[in-house]
Every structure is written in structure tokens, then in C-alpha cells.
ZAZAMI-240808 format. One record per residue (C-alpha): residue in one letter; x negated, y, z. Coordinates in Angstrom, 2 decimals, decimal comma, padded with zeros to 5 digits. Example, Ala and Ser with C-alpha at 12.3 -4.5 7.8 and 13.67 -1.06 7.14 Angstrom:
// ZAZAMI-240808
+--------+---------+---------+---------+
: rodren :      px :      py :      pz :
+--------+---------+---------+---------+
:      a : -012,30 : -004,50 :  007,80 :
:      s : -013,67 : -001,06 :  007,14 :
+--------+---------+---------+---------+
This chain:
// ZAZAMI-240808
+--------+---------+---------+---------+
: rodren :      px :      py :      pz :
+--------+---------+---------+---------+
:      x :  003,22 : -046,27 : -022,54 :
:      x :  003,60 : -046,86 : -026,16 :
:      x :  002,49 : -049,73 : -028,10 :
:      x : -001,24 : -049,20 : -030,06 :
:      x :  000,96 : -049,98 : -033,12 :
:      x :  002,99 : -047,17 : -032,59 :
:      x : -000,02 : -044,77 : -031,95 :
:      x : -001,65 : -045,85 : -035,44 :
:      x :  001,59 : -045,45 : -037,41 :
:      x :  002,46 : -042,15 : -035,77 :
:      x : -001,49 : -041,27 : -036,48 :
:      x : -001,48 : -042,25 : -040,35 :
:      x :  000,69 : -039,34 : -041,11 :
:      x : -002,37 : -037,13 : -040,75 :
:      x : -003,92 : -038,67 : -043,66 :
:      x : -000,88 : -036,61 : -045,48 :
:      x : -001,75 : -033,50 : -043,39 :
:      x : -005,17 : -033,86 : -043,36 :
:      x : -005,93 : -034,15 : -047,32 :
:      x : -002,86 : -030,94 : -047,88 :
:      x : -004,08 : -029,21 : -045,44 :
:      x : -007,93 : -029,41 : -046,44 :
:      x : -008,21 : -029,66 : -050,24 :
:      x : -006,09 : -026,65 : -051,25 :
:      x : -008,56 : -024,51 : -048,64 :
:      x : -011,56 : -026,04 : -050,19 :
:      x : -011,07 : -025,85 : -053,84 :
:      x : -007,99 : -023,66 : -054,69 :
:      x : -009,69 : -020,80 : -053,90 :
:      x : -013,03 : -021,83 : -056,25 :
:      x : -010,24 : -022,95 : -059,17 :
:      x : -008,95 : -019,98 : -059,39 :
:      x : -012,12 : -017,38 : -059,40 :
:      x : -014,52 : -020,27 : -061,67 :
:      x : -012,42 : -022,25 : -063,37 :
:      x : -009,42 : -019,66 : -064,14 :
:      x : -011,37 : -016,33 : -063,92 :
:      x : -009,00 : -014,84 : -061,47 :
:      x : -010,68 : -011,75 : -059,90 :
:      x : -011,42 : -012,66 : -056,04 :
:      x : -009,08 : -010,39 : -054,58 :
:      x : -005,77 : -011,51 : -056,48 :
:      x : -006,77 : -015,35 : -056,30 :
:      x : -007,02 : -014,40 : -052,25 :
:      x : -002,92 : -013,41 : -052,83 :
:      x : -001,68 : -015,74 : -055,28 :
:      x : -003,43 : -018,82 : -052,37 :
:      x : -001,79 : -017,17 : -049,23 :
:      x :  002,00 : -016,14 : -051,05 :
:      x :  002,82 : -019,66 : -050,87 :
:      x :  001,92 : -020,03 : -047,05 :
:      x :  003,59 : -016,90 : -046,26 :
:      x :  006,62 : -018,68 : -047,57 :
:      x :  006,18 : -021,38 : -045,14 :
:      x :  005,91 : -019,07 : -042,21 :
:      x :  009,56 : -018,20 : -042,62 :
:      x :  010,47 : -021,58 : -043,55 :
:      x :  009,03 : -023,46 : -040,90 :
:      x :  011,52 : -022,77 : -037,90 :
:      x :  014,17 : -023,27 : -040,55 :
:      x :  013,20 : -026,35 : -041,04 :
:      x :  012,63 : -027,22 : -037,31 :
:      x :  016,19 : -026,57 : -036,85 :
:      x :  017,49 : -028,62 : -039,61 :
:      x :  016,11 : -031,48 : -038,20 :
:      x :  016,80 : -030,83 : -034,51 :
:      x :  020,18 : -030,82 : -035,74 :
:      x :  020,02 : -034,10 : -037,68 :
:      x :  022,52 : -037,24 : -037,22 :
:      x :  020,08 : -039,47 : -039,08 :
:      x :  020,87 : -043,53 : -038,05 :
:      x :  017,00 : -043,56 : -038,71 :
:      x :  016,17 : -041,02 : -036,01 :
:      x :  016,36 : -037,07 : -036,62 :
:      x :  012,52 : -037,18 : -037,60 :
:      x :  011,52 : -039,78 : -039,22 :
:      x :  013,52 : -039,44 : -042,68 :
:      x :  012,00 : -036,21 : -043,19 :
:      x :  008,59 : -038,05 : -043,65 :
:      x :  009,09 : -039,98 : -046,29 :
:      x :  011,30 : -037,70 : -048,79 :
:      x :  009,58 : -034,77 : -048,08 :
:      x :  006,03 : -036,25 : -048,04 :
:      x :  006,97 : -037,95 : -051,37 :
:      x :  007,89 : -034,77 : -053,10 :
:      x :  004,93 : -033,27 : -051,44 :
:      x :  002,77 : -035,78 : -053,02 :
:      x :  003,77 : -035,36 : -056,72 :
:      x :  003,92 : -031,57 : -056,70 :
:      x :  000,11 : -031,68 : -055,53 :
:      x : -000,42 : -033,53 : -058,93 :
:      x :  001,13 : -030,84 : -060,49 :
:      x : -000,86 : -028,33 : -058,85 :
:      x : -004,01 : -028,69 : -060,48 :
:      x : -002,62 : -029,67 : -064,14 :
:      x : -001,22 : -026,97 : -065,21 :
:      x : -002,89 : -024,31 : -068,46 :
:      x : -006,22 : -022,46 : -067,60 :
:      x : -006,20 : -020,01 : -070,53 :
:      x : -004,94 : -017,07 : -070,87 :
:      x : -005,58 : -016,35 : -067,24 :
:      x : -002,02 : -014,87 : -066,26 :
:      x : -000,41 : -018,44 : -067,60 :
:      x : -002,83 : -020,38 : -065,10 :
:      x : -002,45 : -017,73 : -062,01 :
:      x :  001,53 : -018,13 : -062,16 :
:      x :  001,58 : -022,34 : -062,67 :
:      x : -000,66 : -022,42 : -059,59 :
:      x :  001,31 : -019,93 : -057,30 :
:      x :  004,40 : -021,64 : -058,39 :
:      x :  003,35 : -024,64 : -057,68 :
:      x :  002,00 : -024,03 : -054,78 :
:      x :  004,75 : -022,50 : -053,45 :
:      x :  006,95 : -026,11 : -054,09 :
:      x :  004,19 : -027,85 : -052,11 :
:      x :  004,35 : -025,38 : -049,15 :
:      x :  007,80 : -026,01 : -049,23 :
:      x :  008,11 : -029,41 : -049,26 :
:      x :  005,32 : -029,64 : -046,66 :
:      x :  007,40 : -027,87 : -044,30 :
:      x :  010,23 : -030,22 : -044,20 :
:      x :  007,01 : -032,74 : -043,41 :
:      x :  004,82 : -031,23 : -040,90 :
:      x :  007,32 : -030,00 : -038,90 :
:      x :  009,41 : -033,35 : -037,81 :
:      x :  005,78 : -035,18 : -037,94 :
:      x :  004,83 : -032,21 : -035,23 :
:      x :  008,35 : -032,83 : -033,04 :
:      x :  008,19 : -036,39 : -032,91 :
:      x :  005,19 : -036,74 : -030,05 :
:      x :  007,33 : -034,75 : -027,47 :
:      x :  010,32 : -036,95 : -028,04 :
:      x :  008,27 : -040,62 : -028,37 :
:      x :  006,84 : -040,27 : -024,56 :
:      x :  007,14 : -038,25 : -021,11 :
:      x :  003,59 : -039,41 : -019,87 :
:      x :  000,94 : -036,53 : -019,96 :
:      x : -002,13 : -038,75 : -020,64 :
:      x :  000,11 : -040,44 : -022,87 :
:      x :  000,50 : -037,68 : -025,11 :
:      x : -003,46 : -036,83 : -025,39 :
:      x : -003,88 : -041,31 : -026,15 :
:      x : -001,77 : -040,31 : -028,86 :
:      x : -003,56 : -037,24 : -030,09 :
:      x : -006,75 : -039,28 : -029,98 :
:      x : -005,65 : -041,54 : -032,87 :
:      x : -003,93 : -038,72 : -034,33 :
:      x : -007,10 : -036,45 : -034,88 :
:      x : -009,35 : -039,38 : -035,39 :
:      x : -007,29 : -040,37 : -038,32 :
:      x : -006,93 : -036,58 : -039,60 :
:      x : -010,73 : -036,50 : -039,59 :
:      x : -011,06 : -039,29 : -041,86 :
:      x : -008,49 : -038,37 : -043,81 :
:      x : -010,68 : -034,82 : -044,11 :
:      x : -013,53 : -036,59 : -044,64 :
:      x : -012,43 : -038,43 : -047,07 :
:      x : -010,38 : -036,10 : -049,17 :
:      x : -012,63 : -032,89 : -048,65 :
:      x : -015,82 : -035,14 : -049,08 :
:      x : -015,33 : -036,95 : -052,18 :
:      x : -012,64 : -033,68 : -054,22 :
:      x : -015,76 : -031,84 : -054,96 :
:      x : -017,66 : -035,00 : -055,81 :
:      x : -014,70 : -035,71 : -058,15 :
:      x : -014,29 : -032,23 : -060,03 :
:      x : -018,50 : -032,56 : -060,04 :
:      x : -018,67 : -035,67 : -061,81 :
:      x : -015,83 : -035,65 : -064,41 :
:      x : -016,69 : -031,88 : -064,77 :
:      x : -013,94 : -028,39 : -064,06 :
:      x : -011,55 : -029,26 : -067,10 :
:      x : -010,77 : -032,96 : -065,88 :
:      x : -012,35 : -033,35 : -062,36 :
:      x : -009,62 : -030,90 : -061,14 :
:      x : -006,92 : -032,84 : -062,46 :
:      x : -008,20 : -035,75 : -060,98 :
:      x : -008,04 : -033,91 : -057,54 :
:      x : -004,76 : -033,48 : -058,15 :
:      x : -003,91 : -037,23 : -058,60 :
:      x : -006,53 : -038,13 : -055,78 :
:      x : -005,24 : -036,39 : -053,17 :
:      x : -001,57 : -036,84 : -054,38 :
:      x : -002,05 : -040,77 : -053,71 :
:      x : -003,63 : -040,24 : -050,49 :
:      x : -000,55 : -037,88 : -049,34 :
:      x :  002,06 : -040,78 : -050,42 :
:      x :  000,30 : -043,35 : -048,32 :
:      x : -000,18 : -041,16 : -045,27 :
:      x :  003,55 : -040,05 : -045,78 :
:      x :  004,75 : -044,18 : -046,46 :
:      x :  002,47 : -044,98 : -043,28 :
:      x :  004,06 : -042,81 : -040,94 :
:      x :  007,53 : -043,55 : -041,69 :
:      x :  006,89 : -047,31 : -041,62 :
:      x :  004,54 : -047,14 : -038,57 :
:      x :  006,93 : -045,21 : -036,30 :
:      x :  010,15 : -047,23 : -037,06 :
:      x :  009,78 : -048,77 : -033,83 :
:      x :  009,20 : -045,80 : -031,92 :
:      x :  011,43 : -044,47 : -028,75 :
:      x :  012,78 : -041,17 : -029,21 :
:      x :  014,51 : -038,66 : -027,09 :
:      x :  017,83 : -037,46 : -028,46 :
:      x :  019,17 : -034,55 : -026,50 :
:      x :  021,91 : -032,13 : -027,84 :
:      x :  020,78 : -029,48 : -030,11 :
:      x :  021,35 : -025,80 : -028,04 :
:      x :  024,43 : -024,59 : -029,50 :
:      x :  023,07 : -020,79 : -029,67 :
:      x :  022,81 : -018,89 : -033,13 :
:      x :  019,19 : -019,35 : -034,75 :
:      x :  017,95 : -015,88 : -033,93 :
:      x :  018,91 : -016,53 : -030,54 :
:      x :  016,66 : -019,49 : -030,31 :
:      x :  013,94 : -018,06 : -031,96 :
:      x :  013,83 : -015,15 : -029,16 :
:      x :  013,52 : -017,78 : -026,34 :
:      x :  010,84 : -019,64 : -028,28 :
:      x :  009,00 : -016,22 : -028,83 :
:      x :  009,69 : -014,76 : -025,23 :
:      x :  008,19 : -018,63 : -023,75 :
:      x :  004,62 : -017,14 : -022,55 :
:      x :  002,92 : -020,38 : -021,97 :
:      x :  003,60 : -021,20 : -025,91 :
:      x :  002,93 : -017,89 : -026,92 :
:      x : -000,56 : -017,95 : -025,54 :
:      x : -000,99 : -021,50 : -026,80 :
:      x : -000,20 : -020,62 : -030,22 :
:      x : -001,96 : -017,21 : -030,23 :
:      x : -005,30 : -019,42 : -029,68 :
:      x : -004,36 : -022,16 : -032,39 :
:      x : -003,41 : -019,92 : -035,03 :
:      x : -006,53 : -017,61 : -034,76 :
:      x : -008,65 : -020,30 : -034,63 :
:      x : -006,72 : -021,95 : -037,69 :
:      x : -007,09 : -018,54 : -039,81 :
:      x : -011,08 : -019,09 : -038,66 :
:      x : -011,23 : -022,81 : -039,51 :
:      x : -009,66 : -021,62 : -043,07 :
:      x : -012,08 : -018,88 : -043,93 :
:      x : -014,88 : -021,58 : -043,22 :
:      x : -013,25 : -024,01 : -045,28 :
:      x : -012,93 : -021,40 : -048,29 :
:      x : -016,47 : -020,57 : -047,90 :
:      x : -017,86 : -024,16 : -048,24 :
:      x : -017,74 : -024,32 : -052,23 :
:      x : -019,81 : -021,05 : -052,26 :
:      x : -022,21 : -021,51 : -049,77 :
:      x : -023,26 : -024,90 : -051,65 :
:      x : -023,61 : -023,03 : -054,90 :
:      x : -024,82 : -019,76 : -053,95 :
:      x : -026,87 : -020,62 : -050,63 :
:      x : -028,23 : -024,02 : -050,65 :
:      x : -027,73 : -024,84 : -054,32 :
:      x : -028,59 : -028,51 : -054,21 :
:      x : -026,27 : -031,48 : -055,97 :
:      x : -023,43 : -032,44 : -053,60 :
:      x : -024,68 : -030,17 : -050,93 :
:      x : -020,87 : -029,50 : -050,87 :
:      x : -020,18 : -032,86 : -050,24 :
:      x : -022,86 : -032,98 : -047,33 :
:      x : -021,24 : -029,51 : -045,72 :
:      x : -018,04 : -030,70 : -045,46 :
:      x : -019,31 : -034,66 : -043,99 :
:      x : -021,37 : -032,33 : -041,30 :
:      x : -018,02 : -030,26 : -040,77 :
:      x : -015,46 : -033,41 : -040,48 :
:      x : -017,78 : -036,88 : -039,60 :
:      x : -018,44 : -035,67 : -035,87 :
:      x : -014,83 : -035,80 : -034,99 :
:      x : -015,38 : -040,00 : -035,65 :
:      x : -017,20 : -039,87 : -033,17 :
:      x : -016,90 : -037,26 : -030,19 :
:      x : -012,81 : -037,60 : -030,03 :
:      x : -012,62 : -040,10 : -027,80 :
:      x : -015,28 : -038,49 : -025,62 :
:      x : -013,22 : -035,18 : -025,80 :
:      x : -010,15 : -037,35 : -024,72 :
:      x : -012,07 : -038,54 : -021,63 :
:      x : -013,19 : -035,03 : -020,90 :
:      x : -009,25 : -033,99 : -021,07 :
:      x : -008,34 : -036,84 : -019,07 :
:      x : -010,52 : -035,84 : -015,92 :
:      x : -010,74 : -032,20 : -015,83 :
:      x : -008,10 : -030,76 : -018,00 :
:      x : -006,95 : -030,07 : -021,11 :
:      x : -007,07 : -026,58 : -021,34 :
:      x : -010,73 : -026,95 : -020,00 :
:      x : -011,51 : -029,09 : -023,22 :
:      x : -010,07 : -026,87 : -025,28 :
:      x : -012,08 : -024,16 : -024,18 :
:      x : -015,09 : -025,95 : -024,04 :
:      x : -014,43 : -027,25 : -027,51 :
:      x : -013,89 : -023,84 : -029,16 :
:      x : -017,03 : -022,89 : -027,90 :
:      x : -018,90 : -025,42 : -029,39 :
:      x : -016,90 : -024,30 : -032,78 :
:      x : -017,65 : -020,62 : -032,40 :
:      x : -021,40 : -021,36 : -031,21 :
:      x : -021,66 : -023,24 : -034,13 :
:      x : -020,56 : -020,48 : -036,88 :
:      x : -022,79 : -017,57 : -034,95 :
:      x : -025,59 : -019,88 : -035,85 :
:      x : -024,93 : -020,22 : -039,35 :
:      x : -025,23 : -016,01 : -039,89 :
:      x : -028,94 : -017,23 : -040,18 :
:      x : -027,79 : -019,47 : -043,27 :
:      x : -030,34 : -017,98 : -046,01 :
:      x : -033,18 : -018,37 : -044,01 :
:      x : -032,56 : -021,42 : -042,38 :
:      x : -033,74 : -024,46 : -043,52 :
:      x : -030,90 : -026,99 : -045,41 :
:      x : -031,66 : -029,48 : -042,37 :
:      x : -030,79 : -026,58 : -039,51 :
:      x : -027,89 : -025,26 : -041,68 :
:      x : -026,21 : -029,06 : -042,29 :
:      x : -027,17 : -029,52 : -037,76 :
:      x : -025,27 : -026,06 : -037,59 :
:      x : -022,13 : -027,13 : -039,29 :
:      x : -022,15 : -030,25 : -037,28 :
:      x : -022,02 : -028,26 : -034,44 :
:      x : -018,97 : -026,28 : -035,79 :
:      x : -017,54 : -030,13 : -036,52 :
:      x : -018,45 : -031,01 : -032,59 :
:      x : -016,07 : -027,97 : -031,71 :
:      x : -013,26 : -028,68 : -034,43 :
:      x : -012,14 : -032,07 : -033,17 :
:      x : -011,71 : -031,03 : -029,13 :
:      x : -009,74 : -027,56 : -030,82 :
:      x : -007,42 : -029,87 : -032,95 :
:      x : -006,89 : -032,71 : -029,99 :
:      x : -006,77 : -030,13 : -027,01 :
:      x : -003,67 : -027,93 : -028,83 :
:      x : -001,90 : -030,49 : -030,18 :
:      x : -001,73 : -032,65 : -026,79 :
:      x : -000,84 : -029,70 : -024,88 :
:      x :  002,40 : -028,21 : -027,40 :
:      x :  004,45 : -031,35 : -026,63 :
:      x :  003,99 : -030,79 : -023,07 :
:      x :  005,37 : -027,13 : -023,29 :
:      x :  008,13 : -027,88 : -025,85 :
:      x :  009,41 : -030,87 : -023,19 :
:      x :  008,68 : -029,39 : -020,13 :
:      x :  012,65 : -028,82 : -019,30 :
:      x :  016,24 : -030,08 : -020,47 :
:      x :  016,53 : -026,83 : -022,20 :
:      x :  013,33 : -026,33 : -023,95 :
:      x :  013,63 : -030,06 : -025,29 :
:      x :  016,86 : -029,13 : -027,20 :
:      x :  014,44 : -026,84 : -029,10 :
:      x :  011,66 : -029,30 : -029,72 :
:      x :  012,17 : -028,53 : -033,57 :
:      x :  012,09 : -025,37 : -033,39 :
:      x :  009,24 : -024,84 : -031,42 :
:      x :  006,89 : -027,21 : -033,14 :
:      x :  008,98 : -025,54 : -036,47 :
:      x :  007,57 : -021,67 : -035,09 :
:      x :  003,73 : -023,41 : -034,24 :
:      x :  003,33 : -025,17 : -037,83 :
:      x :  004,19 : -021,74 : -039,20 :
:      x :  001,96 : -020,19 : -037,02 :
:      x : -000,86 : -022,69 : -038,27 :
:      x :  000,09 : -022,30 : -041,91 :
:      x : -000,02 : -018,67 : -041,75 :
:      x : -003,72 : -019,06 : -040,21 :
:      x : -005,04 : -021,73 : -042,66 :
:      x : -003,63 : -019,36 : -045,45 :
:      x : -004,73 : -015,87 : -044,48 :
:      x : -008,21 : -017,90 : -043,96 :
:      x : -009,13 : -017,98 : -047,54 :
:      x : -007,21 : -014,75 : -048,31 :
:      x : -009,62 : -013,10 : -045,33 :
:      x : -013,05 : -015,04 : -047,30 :
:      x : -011,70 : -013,14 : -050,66 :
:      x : -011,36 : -010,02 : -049,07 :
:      x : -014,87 : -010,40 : -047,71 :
:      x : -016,13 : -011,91 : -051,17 :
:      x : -014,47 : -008,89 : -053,40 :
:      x : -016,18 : -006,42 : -050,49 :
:      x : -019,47 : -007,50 : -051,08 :
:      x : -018,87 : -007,46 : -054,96 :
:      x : -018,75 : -011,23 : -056,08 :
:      x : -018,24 : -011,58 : -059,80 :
:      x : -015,76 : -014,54 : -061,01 :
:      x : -016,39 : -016,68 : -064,19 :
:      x : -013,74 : -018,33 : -066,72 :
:      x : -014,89 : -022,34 : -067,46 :
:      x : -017,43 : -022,27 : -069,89 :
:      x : -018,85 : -018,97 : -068,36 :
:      x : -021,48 : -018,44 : -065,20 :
:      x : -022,30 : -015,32 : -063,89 :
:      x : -025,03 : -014,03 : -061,09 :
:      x : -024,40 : -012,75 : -058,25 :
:      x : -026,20 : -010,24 : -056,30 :
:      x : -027,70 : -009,98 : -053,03 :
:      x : -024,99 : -008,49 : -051,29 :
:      x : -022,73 : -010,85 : -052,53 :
:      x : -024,47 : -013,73 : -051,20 :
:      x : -024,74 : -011,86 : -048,34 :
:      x : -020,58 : -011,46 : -047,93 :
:      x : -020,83 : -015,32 : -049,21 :
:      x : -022,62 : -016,25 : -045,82 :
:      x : -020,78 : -013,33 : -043,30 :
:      x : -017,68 : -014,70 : -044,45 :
:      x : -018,70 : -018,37 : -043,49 :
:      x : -020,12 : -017,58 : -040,05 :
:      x : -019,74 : -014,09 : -038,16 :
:      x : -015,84 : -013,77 : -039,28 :
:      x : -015,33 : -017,14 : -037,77 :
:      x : -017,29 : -016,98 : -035,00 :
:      x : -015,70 : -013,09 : -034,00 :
:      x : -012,57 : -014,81 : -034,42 :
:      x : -013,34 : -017,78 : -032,16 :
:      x : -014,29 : -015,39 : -029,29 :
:      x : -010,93 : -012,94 : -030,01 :
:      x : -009,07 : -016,69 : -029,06 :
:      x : -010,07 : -017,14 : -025,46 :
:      x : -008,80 : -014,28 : -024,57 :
:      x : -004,71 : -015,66 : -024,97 :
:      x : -006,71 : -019,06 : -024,35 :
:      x : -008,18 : -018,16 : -020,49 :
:      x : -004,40 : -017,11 : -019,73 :
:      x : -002,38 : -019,84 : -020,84 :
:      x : -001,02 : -021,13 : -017,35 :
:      x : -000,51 : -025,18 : -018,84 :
:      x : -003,36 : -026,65 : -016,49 :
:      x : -000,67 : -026,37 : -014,12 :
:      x :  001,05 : -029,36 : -015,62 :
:      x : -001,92 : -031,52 : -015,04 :
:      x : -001,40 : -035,58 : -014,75 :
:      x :  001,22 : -036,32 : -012,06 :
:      x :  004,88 : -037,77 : -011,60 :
:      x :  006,10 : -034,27 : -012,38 :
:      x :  003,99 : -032,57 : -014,90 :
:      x :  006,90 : -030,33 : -016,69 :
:      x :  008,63 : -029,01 : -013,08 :
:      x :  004,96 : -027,38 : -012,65 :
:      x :  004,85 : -025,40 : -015,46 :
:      x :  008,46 : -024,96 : -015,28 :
:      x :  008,11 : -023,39 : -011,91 :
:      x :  004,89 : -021,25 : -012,69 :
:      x :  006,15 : -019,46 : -016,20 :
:      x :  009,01 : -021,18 : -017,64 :
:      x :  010,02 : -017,72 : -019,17 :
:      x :  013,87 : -017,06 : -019,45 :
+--------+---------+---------+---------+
């Protein structure tokens, strides 16, 4: 069992991933079409090119760090350079020109694109390093608790108070002070994790000494992960349209100060509280049960919201709570059950980079295509973008794309999950002395 210390440290490093992984999705999008004047459809490219990136980077850098000699561990180094870099290149991100439009479109994609990259060489070793700190099943799932509970704060506080910021201080200055914000919260979660692991166990077997494409066959021919990650990454490019949509839904649907601010507390707060109850829930009937369960509560939750322009602002905030009931048992569930198929044999365990390397890409390329899907459906239903300075109208049926994007995508995509989500065989682990021979035995793949 590891010590509570080590399950805090380990669970600060989602303050990094949390605030990364939710601003850019909340307000790059919004930058780029109101503040920039970027037509809908190209700002949809220029926020997923970057992520795309990251999807062939992400087993790359997997392997690099299965393969590291580090005295500090193979992981943990990769935390606090990369997260570092990470943290001033987000500062960049939202400094850079506005006018002409071109010269503000290519300092965010490029900068974007060092983020994503630098993030990689993060998330990935912060991903590995629960599969190589502990054996125990439960274990694993005590340590996802803390890990999510900490990643909704850190979305809570980083997607709560960004559009508070840029609202206050106004587009020209309230984006740059995003920028800085979220930057300082990404150094402390990176600074956290490195100093609040150092006394952490970790497994060190011998990298598989197979070429890289080799690997990356076995990872992709694994069934169990497959169907694991086809659930988590459709669900991700779901969770990402939503998290596009929540800047225009407050502007276009509800229109009332901070009702941005209020979305996103509705989306994110619940996960303070239900996490530990979706732990217990794991605990005695099964993870993959909880996960199930959970993503209905998230998909329930965004077929509601279709009824967002006549619902009253009360129903619609009690919807999104819903969705925020669902979004904490779909984060916990996946990421307690990936260590337990990455380290469920001597031979998958030499891959434990790569695996979590080929998952964080899969998750990238959902979170990204999210907001590139909510353009597609914005530019569809004819939303008009506006320079700073500048506000235009919108019509009905671009309100009406506005809301569709925000609920019936997500909620069609939800459903399209539990199809790989029903199959995935990993209930067969289950708590016991023996939990990786089971799966082993039942699908191990070749």
C-alpha cells in the first residue's frame, strides 16, 4: 500500500494536466473566432494541428522514457523539465499579435504546437508511473481517487476563474493574463509531482528489445486495451466538443454575467464530491461496472441539455451537473483500469511507456478533434466570427448548431462508447491475489 503522501504528490500533477488540458478547450477556440476573427472552420484546424502532432509523438515519447537510465527513476525527470517548458510556452500562447489576422492565426498554431509537444514528454511518464508505483488492484483505483479529485479542482479552478479573468480585465489583456494564470498553475502542479513522488517505489523491468514498430503492433493487436481506449478516446473527443461549446452557450444561450463561470463550476464541482463515492462503487462491484454506469450519467446528462433554449437557466446549470456526475466516474474508472492492463504480465510491463505513450495520444487526439468537431458544427449552422472591437448577431440556426453541438453530438457519442465499453473483458481481473494472470489468461492477445 502506498503512503497518503505519496498518493497526494503523485495526484498534484493533475493540477498541470488539468488546467492544459481544460483552458486551451475552453477559450482557444473563442480567441481565435472573437478576439482574432478567424473564420470558425480554420480556427477548428489551426486548434486540432497541434494535437495531431501529439498523436504521433506520444508513443515516441513513451519509449524514450521506458528506455531511460535516470538515477532519479525513468519517470519522474520528465515531470519537471518538460512541465517547466510546458508552463512558459502556455504564457506565450496567448501573447502573441491579434492584428492582421494571418500574424495572430500562425503565433497561436505555433505555439501551440511547442506546448503539445512539451506536454507529451509530461503526460506520458505522469500516465506510466501508477502501473510501476503498486501491484494492488484497489490500490491503483485509492490512487486514482486523489488523482481525479485533484484534476477536478485543478479544472475548477483554472476553467472557472480563465473566463472570469479575460471578463474582467477585458479580450486585449484578460487573455494574456490567462496565459500567465494558467502558466503558474502548470509549474506548481509540474514542481508538486516531481517533489511528491520522490519517495515513490517503482518497477524497473528491461525495456523489450524489439524495433518500435514492432512494439507498437503488440500494443495495437492487445484487445483488452484496444477496447479500453476506444471508449476513453470517444468519450474524450465528446468531453472536448462540450468544453468548446461552453463559451458560446453562455453568450449566445443564457447570456447572463459569468454564466460561463457557473457552466463550467456545474461541469467540474460534482467530481469534489461524488469521487470517492464512485471509488466505493468500483471497489464492490467493479470497475468496468462504474465506468459504465458513470458514462451514462455523462451521456444522460448532454441528451438533456438538447432542450437548452427552452429550459430554464436553473434546469440547464442541474443538467450540466449531471454531465459533471458522469465525468468524474469516466475519468477515475479508465484511468484505474489502464495500469492494470499495461502490468498485467512480465512482457506487457516492459511496454508500460508505450502503452500509456499510445492512450495519451489517443486522449489528445479526442480532446482536440472535440473543438475541431464544435467548429464544424458551428460553421454548418452559419455562425459569424468578430475581430476585438467588433460584435456580430447570430441567427437562429446558429444558435441552434451552438446548442446541438453542446448536447446531441456528445451525447450520440457517449452511446457509440459502450459499444467497445460492454466488450472490454478487464472485470476479469477483479480484486484478488492474482488479478493480472486473469486477464492474462482470458485475452492477453499475442
Amino acid at each position: 500500500m502506498l503512503a497518503p503522501s505519496v498518493r497526494r504528490g503523485y495526484g498534484v500533477g493533475s493540477v498541470a494536466t488539468g488546467a492544459f488540458g481544460t483552458v486551451p478547450g475552453l477559450l482557444l477556440l473563442p480567441y481565435l473566432t472573437d478576439h482574432i476573427g478567424i473564420a470558425a472552420g480554420l480556427a477548428g484546424v489551426i486548434v486540432f494541428a497541434p494535437k495531431a502532432w501529439d498523436v504521433i509523438l506520444n508513443p515516441i515519447a513513451g519509449r524514450i522514457s521506458d528506455r531511460s537510465r535516470h538515477p532519479d527513476g525513468r519517470r519522474r525527470p520528465f515531470l519537471v523539465r518538460a512541465g517547466l517548458v510546458l508552463a512558459v510556452c502556455f504564457v506565450v500562447l496567448f501573447a502573441g499579435p491579434t492584428s492582421p489576422a494571418w500574424a495572430g492565426a500562425a503565433w497561436v498554431a505555433l505555439a501551440y504546437l511547442a506546448c503539445a509537444t512539451a506536454y507529451a514528454f509530461f503526460q506520458v511518464p505522469y500516465v506510466a508511473m501508477p502501473a510501476e508505483m503498486t501491484d494492488d488492484y484497489d490500490e491503483r483505483t485509492r490512487l486514482m481517487t486523489w488523482r481525479v479529485a485533484i484534476l477536478a479542482l485543478a479544472i475548477l479552478v483554472s476553467g472557472g476563474a480563465s473566463p472570469a479573468i479575460r471578463d474582467v480585465l477585458g479580450p486585449e489583456w484578460g487573455y494574456r493574463a490567462v496565459g500567465v494564470f494558467v502558466g503558474l498553475l502548470i509549474a506548481v502542479g509540474a514542481l508538486g509531482a516531481w517533489r511528491g513522488t520522490r519517495s515513490a517505489p517503482a518497477l524497473r523491468d528491461t525495456p523489450a528489445e524489439v524495433s518500435f514498430g514492432d512494439q507498437l503492433r503488440v500494443v495495437r493487436s492487445d484487445r483488452p486495451f484496444r477496447l479500453l481506449l476506444t471508449t476513453f478516446v470517444i468519450q474524450a473527443l465528446a468531453t472536448g466538443a462540450m468544453l468548446a461549446g461552453v463559451d458560446y452557450v453562455s453568450r449566445w444561450v443564457i447570456g447572463t454575467p459569468l454564466s460561463a463561470t457557473l457552466l463550467f463550476v456545474c461541469f467540474v464541482a460534482p467530481a469534489l464530491l461524488v469521487t470517492p463515492l464512485w471509488q466505493r462503487f468500483g471497489t464492490r462491484l467493479g470497475k468496468q461496472r462504474g465506468y459504465l454506469v458513470a458514462s451514462l450519467f455523462l451521456g444522460g446528462g448532454a441528451l438533456v441539455l438538447v432542450l437548452a433554449r427552452s429550459l430554464p437557466d436553473g434546469a440547464t446549470y442541474a443538467a450540466v451537473a449531471l454531465v459533471g456526475v458522469g465525468y468524474a466516474g469516466a475519468q477515475m474508472f479508465p484511468m484505474a483500469m489502464l495500469p492494470d492492463v499495461a502490468s498485467r504480465s512480465a512482457d506487457t510491463r516492459t511496454r508500460i511507456g508505450l502503452y500509456t505513450g499510445v492512450w495519451t495520444a489517443g486522449e489528445t487526439l479526442g480532446l482536440a478533434l472535440g473543438p475541431g468537431l464544435y467548429a464544424a458544427v458551428l460553421a454548418l449552422g452559419g455562425y459569424v466570427s468578430s475581430s476585438a472591437g467588433s460584435a456580430s448577431g447570430q441567427t437562429d440556426s446558429a444558435v441552434t448548431a451552438i446548442v446541438v453541438g453542446f448536447s446531441l453530438v456528445p451525447a450520440v457519442l457517449v452511446a457509440l462508447s459502450l459499444l467497445a465499453l460492454r466488450a472490454y473483458p478487464g472485470d476479469a481481473l477483479g480484486p484478488g491475489p492474482h488479478p493480472r494472470a486473469s486477464l492474462e489468461r482470458k485475452d492477453a492477445g499475442p
